[in-house]
N, C-alpha and C positions, 0 to 999 in steps of 0.2 A: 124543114124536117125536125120532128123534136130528139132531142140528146137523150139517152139514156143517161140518166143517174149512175155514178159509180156508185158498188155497192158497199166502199165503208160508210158511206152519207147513212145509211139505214141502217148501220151495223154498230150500235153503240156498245155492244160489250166486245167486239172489236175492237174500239175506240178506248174504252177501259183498258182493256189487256194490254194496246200501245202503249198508253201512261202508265201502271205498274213498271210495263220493263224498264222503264226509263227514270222511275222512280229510283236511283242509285244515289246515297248519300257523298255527298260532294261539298268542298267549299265554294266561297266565291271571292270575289272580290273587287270593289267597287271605287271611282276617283271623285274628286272634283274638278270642276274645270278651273274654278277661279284660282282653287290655292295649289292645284296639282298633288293636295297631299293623298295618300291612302290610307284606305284600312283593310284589313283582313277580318274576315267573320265566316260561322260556321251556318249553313242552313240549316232549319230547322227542319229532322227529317220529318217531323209530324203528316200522317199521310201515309206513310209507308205501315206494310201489317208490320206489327209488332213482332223480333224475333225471325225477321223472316233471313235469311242469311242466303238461301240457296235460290240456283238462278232462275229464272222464267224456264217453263218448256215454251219453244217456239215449234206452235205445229204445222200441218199443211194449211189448215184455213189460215191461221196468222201470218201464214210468207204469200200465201194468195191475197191477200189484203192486201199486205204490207208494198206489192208490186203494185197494186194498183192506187197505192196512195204515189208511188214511183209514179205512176204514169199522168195520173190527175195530178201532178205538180208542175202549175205554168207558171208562166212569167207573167203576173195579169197587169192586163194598162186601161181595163176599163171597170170602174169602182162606184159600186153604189156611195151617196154620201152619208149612210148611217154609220155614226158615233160606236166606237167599240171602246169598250170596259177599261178601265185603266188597269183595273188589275187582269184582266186577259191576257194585255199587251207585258203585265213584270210576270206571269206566267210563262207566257212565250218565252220573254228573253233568260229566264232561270232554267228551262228545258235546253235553250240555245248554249247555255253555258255549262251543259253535260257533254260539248264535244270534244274531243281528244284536242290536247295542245301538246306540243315541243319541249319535252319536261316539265310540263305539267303549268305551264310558261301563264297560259290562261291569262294573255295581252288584249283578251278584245273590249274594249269600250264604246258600249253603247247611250248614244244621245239620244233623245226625244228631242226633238224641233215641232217645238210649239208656238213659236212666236211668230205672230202673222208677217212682222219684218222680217224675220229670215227666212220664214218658207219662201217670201218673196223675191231676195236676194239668190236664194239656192233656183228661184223659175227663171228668175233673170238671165243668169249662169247656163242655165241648161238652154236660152234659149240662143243665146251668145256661140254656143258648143255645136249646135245643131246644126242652124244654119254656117258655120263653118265645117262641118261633116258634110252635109248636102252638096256643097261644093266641089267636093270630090267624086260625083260622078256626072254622067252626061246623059243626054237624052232619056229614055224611055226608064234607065234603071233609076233617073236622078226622080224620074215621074213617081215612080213605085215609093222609092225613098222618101217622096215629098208627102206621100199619103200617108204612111202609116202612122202612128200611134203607138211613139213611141216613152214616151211617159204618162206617170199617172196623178201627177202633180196636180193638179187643179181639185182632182174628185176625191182621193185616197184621204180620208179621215186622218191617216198617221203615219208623220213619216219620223224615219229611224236610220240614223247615220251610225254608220258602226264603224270603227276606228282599230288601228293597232296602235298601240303604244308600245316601241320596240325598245325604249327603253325601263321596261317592267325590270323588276328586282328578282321576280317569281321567276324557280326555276333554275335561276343562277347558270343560265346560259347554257343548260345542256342540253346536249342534241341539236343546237343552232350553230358551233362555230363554223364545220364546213359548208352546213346548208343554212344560212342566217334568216334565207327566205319562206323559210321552215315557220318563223312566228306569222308571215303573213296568210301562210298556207290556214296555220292553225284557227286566222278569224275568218275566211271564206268557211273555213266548216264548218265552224258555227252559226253563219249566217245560213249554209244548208240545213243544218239542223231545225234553224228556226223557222223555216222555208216548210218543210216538212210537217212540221208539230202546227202551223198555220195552216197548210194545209188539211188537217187531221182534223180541225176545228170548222171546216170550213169556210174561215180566213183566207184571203189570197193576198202572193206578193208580190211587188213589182220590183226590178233592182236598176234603178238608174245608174247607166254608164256615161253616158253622154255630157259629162261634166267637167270642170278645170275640178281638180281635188284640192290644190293649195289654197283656191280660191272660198271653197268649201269650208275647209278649215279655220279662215281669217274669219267668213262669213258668220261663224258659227261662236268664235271669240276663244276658242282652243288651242292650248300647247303646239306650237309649232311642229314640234318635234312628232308629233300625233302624226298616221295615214291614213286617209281614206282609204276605207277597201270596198264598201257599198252603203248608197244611197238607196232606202228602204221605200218604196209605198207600199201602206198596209190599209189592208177594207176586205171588205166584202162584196166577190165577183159582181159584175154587170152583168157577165154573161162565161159561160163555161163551156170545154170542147177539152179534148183529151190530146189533140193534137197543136204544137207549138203555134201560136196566131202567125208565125214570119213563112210558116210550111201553106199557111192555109191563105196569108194573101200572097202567095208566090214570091217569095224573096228566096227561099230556102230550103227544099224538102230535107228532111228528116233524111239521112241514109244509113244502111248497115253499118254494123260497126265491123264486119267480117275484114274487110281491105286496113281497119287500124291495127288489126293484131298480128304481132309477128312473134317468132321463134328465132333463137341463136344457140 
């Protein structure tokens, strides 16, 4: 049966108005891996109207949208092999990096892994991880387990290891001492961000879990001191469905959120 199309795929000034609101000038700031040194630099707002100070109106069509880019954001693990833009991809990850951090802590560091020896090393890894998860169940669930497809590692044009670096300067530790896990918080949300604005593009991503992370990190030739917090595949779908792939081969259904919410 054919899928309806979500409608921001056809709704480019939609897609505009996302990017404006998001257009918020901000810094960044970017490492090396060999010499661990940093710099700090300013984007350039260019892009943004001229003078514009005041905020976006966000109306009904835009939060109608804007749920359904919610809803059309999966986890994809089957990737056509067409080559995306490089400058798409420091697009994405300059959007990614308008997400709120921990004092402003803005610890997330993102790699490109481009080199055919380490994507391989990182497939090795996860195959190592896998069939060590697999392990853990029996019969019919281990069945289920065994089928799916669970990465996207072979087909995804790009992958993107995004990292905390807890020991950032930025920020100067506020709003971390009691909650420290507050800077790891801060790079999942940018990884959601980026999740998001990919999907907005109609980019999909896939977040590999299934992996040693220390291992990742040696693999990759970066600062120890560095965490993994997600292994990125990035492309464009195989195939699309508005419902989670683990709901729809039976691992998982989707259920309310009504039984998580409480009162005190």
């Amino acid at each position: 049966m054919a899928q309806a199309s979500p409608a921001w795929r056809d709704a480019p000034a939609a897609g505009a108005h996302l990017g404006s609101a998001l257009a918020w000038r901000t810094g960044k700031r970017y490492s090396s891996a060999m010499t661990g040194a940093t710099k700090t630099t300013r984007i350039d707002p260019a892009g943004a109207e001229a003078g514009d100070t005041q905020p976006p109106v966000f109306d009904a069509a835009f939060r109608a949208t804007l749920e359904q880019l919610f809803r059309w954001r999966r986890d994809v693990r089957h990737f056509r092999t067409d080559a995306i833009p490089e400058t798409e991809i420091d697009a994405l990850i300059r959007i990614a990096a308008l997400a709120p951090s921990v004092g402003h802590s803005q610890p997330w560091r993102f790699v490109k892994v481009v080199s055919a020896e380490r994507r391989a090393a990182v497939r090795d890894n996860f195959e190592r991880a896998n069939a060590d998860a697999l392990a853990d169940y029996a019969d019919e669930r281990a069945r289920l387990y065994a089928s799916l497809k669970l990465a996207g590692l072979d087909q995804a044009p790009v992958h993107l290891a995004v990292f905390l670096d807890p020991e950032t300067d930025l920020g100067e530790g506020l709003g971390a001492k009691t909650m420290p896990e507050t800077l790891a918080y801060s790079v999942v949300g940018a990884v959601n961000t980026l999740w998001l604005a990919a999907r907005a593009r109609g980019i999909g991503m896939g977040w590999v879990s299934i992996l040693d992370p220390d291992a990742v990190t040696r693999d990759l030739d970066l600062p120890a001191t560095w965490r993994l917090i997600g292994y990125l595949c990035i492309g464009y779908p195989a195939e699309e469905s508005e419902l989670p792939e683990l709901h729809r081969k039976g691992w998982q259904e989707r259920v309310d959120v009504a039984p998580f919410i409480f009162e005190r």
